[in-house]
Structures are given as structure tokens and as C-alpha cells.
N, C-alpha and C positions, 0 to 999 in steps of 0.2 A: 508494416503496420496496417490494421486494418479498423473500419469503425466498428465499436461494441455499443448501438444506438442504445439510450435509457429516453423510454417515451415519455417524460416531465416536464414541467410541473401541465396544469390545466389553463387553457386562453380562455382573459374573461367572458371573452363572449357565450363561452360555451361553459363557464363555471355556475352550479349552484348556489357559492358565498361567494363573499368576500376577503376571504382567512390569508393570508400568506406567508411568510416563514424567511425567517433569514434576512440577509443584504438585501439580497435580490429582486425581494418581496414576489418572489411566485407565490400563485395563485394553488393551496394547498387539498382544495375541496374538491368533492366528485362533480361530474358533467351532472348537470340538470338534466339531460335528455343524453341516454347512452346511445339511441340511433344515430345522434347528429354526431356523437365521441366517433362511432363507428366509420360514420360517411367522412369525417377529417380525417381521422386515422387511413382509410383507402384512399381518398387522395393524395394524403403524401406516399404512399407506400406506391403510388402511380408516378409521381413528381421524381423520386430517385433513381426507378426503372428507365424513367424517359432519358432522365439526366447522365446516368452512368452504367445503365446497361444491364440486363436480367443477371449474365453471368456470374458481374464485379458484386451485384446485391445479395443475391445469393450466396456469398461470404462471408457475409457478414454477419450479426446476433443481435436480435433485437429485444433488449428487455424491457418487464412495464412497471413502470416509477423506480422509484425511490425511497429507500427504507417508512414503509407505508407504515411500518408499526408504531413508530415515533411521532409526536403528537405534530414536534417541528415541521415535518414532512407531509403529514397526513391530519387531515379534521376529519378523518372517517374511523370504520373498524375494519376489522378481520373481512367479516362478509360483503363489508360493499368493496374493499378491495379485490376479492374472488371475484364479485360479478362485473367490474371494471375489466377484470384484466381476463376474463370469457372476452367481452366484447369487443375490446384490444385483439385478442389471440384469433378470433375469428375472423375480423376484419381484415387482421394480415394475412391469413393462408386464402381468403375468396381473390384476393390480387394475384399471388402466386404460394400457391402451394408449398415450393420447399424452400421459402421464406422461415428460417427461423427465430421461435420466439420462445421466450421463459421469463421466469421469476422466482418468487418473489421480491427479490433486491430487499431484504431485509435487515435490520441491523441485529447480531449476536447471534444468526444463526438461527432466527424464530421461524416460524412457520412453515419449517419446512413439511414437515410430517402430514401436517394439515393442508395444505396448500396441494399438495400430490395426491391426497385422498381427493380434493374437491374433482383436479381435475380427472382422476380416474374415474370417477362416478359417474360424473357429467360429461363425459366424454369430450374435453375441454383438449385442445391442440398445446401441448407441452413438449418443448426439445430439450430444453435444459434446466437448469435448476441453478438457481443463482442466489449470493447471500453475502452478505458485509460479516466481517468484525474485527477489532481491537482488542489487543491482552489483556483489558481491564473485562472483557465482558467474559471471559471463562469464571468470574469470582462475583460477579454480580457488582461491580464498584464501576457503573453507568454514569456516563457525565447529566449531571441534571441540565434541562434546556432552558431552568427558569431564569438564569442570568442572558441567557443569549436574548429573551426577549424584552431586554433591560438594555440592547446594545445601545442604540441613539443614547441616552440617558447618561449610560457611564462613559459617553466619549463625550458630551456636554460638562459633565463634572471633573473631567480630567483636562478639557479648555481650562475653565474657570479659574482647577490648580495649579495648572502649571505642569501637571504629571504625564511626562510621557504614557500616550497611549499605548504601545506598547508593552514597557512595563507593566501599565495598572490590568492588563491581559495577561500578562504569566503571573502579577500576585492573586488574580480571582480564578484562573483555572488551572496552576498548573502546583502542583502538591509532592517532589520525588521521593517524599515518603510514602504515597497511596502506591507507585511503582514498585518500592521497592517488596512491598510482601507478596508480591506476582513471584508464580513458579514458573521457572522452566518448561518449556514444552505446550502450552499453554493452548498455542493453536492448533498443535495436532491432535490434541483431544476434540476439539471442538473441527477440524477440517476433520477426523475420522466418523462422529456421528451427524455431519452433514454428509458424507461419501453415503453412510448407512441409508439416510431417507433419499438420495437420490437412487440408490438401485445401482440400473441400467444406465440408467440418467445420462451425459455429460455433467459436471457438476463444476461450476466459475463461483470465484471467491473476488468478487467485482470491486470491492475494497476493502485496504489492509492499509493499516501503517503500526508504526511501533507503538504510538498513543493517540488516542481520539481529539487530543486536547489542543487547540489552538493554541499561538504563542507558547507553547513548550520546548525550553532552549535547545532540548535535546532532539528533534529536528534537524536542526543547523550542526548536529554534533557525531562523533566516531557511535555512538550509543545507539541511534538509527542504523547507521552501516551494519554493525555486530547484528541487529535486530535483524537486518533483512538475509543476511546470510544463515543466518539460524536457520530464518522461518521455511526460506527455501529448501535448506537441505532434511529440515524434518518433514517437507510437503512433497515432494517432488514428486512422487508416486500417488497422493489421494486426488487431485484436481485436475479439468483439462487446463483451466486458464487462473490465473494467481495474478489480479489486477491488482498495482500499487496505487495509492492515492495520495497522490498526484502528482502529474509532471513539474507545474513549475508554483513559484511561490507566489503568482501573479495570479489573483484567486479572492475572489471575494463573498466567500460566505458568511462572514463576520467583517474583517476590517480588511482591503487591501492598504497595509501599513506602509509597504512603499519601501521604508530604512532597510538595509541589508540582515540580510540573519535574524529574522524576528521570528524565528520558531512557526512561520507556517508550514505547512506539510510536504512543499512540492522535493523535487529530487534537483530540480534548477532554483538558485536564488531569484531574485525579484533585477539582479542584471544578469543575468542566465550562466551567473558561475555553477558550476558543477557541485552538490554538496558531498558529503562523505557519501550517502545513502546512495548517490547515482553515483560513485565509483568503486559500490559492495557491486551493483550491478554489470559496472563494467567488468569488473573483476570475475564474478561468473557467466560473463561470457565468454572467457578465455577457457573456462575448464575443458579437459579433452571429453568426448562424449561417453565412456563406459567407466559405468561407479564402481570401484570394488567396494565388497561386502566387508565392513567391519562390524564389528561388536557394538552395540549401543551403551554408551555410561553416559552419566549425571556429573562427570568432574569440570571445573573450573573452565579448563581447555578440552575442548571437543575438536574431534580431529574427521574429514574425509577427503578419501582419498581419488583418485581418476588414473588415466591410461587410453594413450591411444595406441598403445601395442609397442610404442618406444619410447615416448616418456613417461615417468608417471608424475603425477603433480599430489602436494599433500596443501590442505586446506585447514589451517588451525584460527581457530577464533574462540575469545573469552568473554561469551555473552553474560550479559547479566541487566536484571532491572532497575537494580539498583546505580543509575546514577552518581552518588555519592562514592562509590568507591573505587579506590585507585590501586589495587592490590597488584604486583610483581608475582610471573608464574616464569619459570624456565620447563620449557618443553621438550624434550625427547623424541626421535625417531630413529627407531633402525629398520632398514629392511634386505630384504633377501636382493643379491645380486651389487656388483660392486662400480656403483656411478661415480662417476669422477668429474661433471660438470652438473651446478648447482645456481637457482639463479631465484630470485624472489621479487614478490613487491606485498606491499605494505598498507594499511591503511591505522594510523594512528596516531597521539598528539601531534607528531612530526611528521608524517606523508598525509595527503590529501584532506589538510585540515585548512580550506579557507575561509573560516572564522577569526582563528588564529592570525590569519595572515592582516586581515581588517578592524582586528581588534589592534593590531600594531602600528599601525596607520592611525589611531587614533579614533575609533570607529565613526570616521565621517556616515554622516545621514544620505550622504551623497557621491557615489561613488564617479569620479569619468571614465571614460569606455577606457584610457588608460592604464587608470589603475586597475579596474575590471579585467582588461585582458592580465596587466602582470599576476592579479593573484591565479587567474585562472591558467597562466603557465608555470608556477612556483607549486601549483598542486595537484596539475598533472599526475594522473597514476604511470609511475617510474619503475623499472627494473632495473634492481641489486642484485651484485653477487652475493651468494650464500657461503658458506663453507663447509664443506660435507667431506667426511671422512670415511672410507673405504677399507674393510681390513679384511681380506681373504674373499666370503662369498657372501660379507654382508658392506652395508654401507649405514653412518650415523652422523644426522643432521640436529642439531642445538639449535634455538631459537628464543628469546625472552620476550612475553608479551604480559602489556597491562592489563586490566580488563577494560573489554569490550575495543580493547585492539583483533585486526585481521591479519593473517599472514598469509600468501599462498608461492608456493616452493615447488619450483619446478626443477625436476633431477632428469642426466641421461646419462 
């Protein structure tokens, strides 16, 4: 792991307002004076060299802000973002040169186009090109920010009732009807016309998740894992870096709610059990390294394949937006050459679901490191025998999956 710095929010000393955003309350306005932005920015960029050495920094990615287009983030526009992030970008390369830096860190994929022109023009230092998004934003169905700045307020009026906070967070944001009229494929259209305006570019997708929406149960659910395997296997080839957001549920840009499984974003729960979502990941980290080339289709179960010259592994998953449904697929594989040992692991209702496991327990608010360890060894990503059938100089493996179940099958 390395660090992918995001230079955010503004210290008030050096802020023009007083505006800030979120929990957190960062300070979301421009520097009142871009020289003094500039002289902070080179000093820290001196504080990390000292601290950890030209080489190790040098590895590392620095980008500036934070989805600067969204009001939440930013009280400026387009053009004093440009000239921020000139004075950012310049400040870093007078400390050391092949210090890199990029941006925009925008959300949906905006500015890119623009953003690249400014610095072409202006002869502006640009290494990479960086940008956010969510399935909701190929369709234009953007979470509005006008509730977030209502938080204090509707966690006052959910004291008052009695209503878990929680709760009254997935019934104001989370809607798996708005999900379910998402298409397929969604981010590759949108990682493809981000590839286009980077060029040459490197080009980082700095964050991704399956929905933008806080408290959305499907987070904590197999519906995440299916998403991330998707998204992977339709990107693999457009991005250098495919940042997920976030590692753990312990996170507070809204509420850190504390109770297990409340639909925060990260890939670790809020007692750092493993969700489905971080064991789609583990799960492709086992693939062997050489993809073969299949056909692309739109059915139910999508299938890809690997090889490392002796086994070959098949990857089937039944993505889908829609939430709400629970359809039965039996899947089919035949292939050339006759294996005779088969072996799988799983991610669905019944593998790697510790929701499940805490919703059984009676979903205490509070879990002990005991039970915490037991779910997180009952959900363990495990290895099954398969059963695969060999007849002359082919071989054929059966499988039943729900949707938005994973399978991957390893044969030799």
C-alpha cells in the first residue's frame, strides 16, 4: 500500500470564509491569499521528504481536493478551482520535480475535458487525471446535498422520537427503487469517456462504490460484492488505479453510527468484520494473472475466465441493481481438455455473509470482540469441492446461483 495524498479541505487560518461541509466541518473555501496556499503547501511537501525520504515520496500521488464541483465540498467554481490547483501543482514540483500531482477529484466524471485544456494552455504541471463516480451518476439521478445539511437537526428529531438514527438514514436516503432502473455496464461507459479526455494521461478513479448513499443496506450486503466484481472485470483495462471507497465503516462524513451493519461504505465493519464487498476483493485476488478472451453478453450470469498455464479458473457472478430481486440461474460450462479436479468458493446468502450472522444473534447494538471474532470466522471466504464432469476431450461444470451471488471455480 501506498499513500494517494488528496490535499483537503483549507486551514482556517488561511481560509477566505467560513463555509464548511459535512461532520467534519472542513473549511470548504478558497485561501484568501494563494501565495501563503503555495508557501504551506511547500512546506509540507519539505516535512515528508525530511520525514520519509525523496525516494519513498516519490511514489507516491498527490491530488488537489476534493470533488470541487459539489457545493458540499467546494464554495467556489470551476475557475478558481483551476487557479488553486495551478498553485498547488506548482508548489509541488519547485520542492521536487518528479513529485506527482493531478486532479480534478471530481464527482461524475466532470471536468475533465476542461480541466486538461486549462492545464495545456497554461502550461500548468499535470501527471495524472483523477475523478469519482457512482452508478447513479451515468443517469443523472445525483444524491441532492440539501438533506446532508439538515444532519444535526434530523439526529435531534430522531432523539426526541425515539427513532433510531440509523434507520431514519436509509428511510431519507436510500430508495432501491431509484437502483433498480440502472443499466448494466454503467461505469464503463463513463471509465471509457474519462480514458478519452485523459489521452496519454495515467488516468485514477479515486472513488467508486456500488451507491453514493449513506446508510444503504446494501453496503453491508452480497449486492456490493456482485457490484465490485462487475465493475472490475468491465474496467480492468481503462484505469491505472480503481480506488474503492472506503476501507472501513469507521468514517464519519455524516454519522459515525457505531451499531454493526448500518450501511456505511467501508469494506470493514465498524468491529473490522470483513463485509461481502472485501471478500469480492479477496476473491480477486486469487485470480491467476492471464485473462482469456471471451465474448461480451448482457445475460443474467456473466462469466470470465483466467489461467496460469495449468489451471484455469471461471468467474461467474449475477450482477444486478435491482436489490429487490432474488431470481435462481443454473449456469453451464464446458470446456476443451478433460479436468478431473474442481474446487470453488462462494460469496452468497450462505458464504461470506456477516450480516446474516448478526442479524441471528439478535442484532445486538454491540457486539464483543467474541462474537466479532466468531462471525468473522463462520464467514471466512472457504473452499468447496465442485463437481465437474470430463467426457473424452471436454470437461462440464453446473453451478446455481441467485442474483447478485459470486462463484469462482477453479479446475485442473
Amino acid at each position: 500500500m501506498k499513500p494517494f495524498v488528496e490535499l483537503s479541505f483549507m486551514p482556517s487560518a488561511l481560509a477566505s470564509g467560513r463555509e464548511t461541509g459535512l461532520a467534519y466541518n472542513a473549511n470548504i473555501t478558497m485561501p484568501k491569499d494563494l501565495g501563503a496556499w503555495a508557501e504551506f503547501i511547500r512546506a509540507f511537501i519539505r516535512f515528508l521528504l525530511e520525514r520519509y525520504g525523496r525516494e519513498e515520496v516519490e511514489s507516491w500521488y498527490f491530488e488537489v481536493w476534493n470533488e470541487p464541483d459539489l457545493g458540499v465540498f467546494s464554495a467556489s467554481e470551476m475557475p478558481d478551482y483551476f487557479r488553486l490547483y495551478e498553485a498547488t501543482a506548482r508548489a509541488i514540483k519547485a520542492e521536487d520535480p518528479a513529485l506527482r500531482v493531478g486532479g480534478p477529484a471530481t464527482s461524475a466524471c466532470k471536468w475533465l475535458k476542461e480541466f486538461r485544456t486549462f492545464c495545456t494552455q497554461n502550461e500548468v504541471p499535470l501527471d495524472f487525471l483523477s475523478t469519482h463516480h457512482y452508478p447513479g451518476d451515468a443517469f443523472g439521478n445525483l444524491l441532492s446535498a440539501r438533506p446532508a445539511g439538515r444532519l444535526g437537526q434530523i439526529a435531534k428529531e430522531c432523539a426526541e422520537k425515539g427513532v433510531p438514527l440509523g434507520e431514519a438514514m436509509t428511510a431519507l436516503f436510500y430508495d432501491p427503487a431509484e437502483s433498480a432502473a440502472w443499466k448494466k455496464g454503467a461505469f464503463r461507459k463513463l471509465d471509457e469517456a474519462a480514458r478519452e479526455a485523459a489521452g496519454e494521461l495515467p488516468l485514477f478513479i479515486t472513488e467508486w462504490n456500488s451507491t453514493s448513499v449513506f446508510a444503504a443496506p446494501v453496503h453491508d450486503e452480497k449486492y456490493s460484492a456482485a457490484f465490485v466484481v462487475k465493475s472490475v472485470m468491465d474496467a480492468d483495462d481503462i484505469a491505472e488505479g480503481y480506488l474503492f471507497w472506503c476501507c472501513s465503516d469507521v468514517f464519519e462524513e455524516m454519522f459515525d453510527l457505531g451499531k454493526p451493519f448500518h450501511g456505511a461504505f467501508g469494506i470493514l465493519s465498524s468491529d473490522g468484520i470483513p463485509k461481502p464487498n472485501f471478500r469480492a476483493f479477496e476473491l480477486l485476488s486469487k485470480l491467476c494473472p492471464a485473462r482469456l478472451i471471451l465474448p461480451v453478453t448482457d445475460e443474467e450470469v456473466e462469466l470470465a475466465a483466467f489461467t496460469d498455464g495449468e489451471k484455469v479458473q471461471l468467474l461467474l457472478y449475477a450482477q444486478d441493481f435491482d436489490a429487490r430481486k432474488d431470481e435462481a440461474f443454473e449456469a453451464e460450462v464446458r470446456l476443451k481438455g478433460a479436468f478431473t479436479e474442481a474446487a470453488m468458493y462462494r460469496i452468497d446468502d450462505m458464504h461470506c455473509n456477516p450480516k446474516a450472522e448478526w442479524e441471528a444473534m439478535g442484532k445486538p447494538d454491540l457486539l464483543t470482540p467474541a462474537q466479532a471474532e466468531a462471525i468473522r470466522e463462520r464467514t471466512a471466504l472457504s473452499r468447496e469441492p465442485c463437481p465437474v464432469r470430463p467426457d473424452g476431450g471436454e470437461s462440464t461444470v453446473r453451478v446455481c446461483l441467485r442474483t447478485n451471488d459470486i462463484v469462482l471455480i477453479e479446475l485442473k
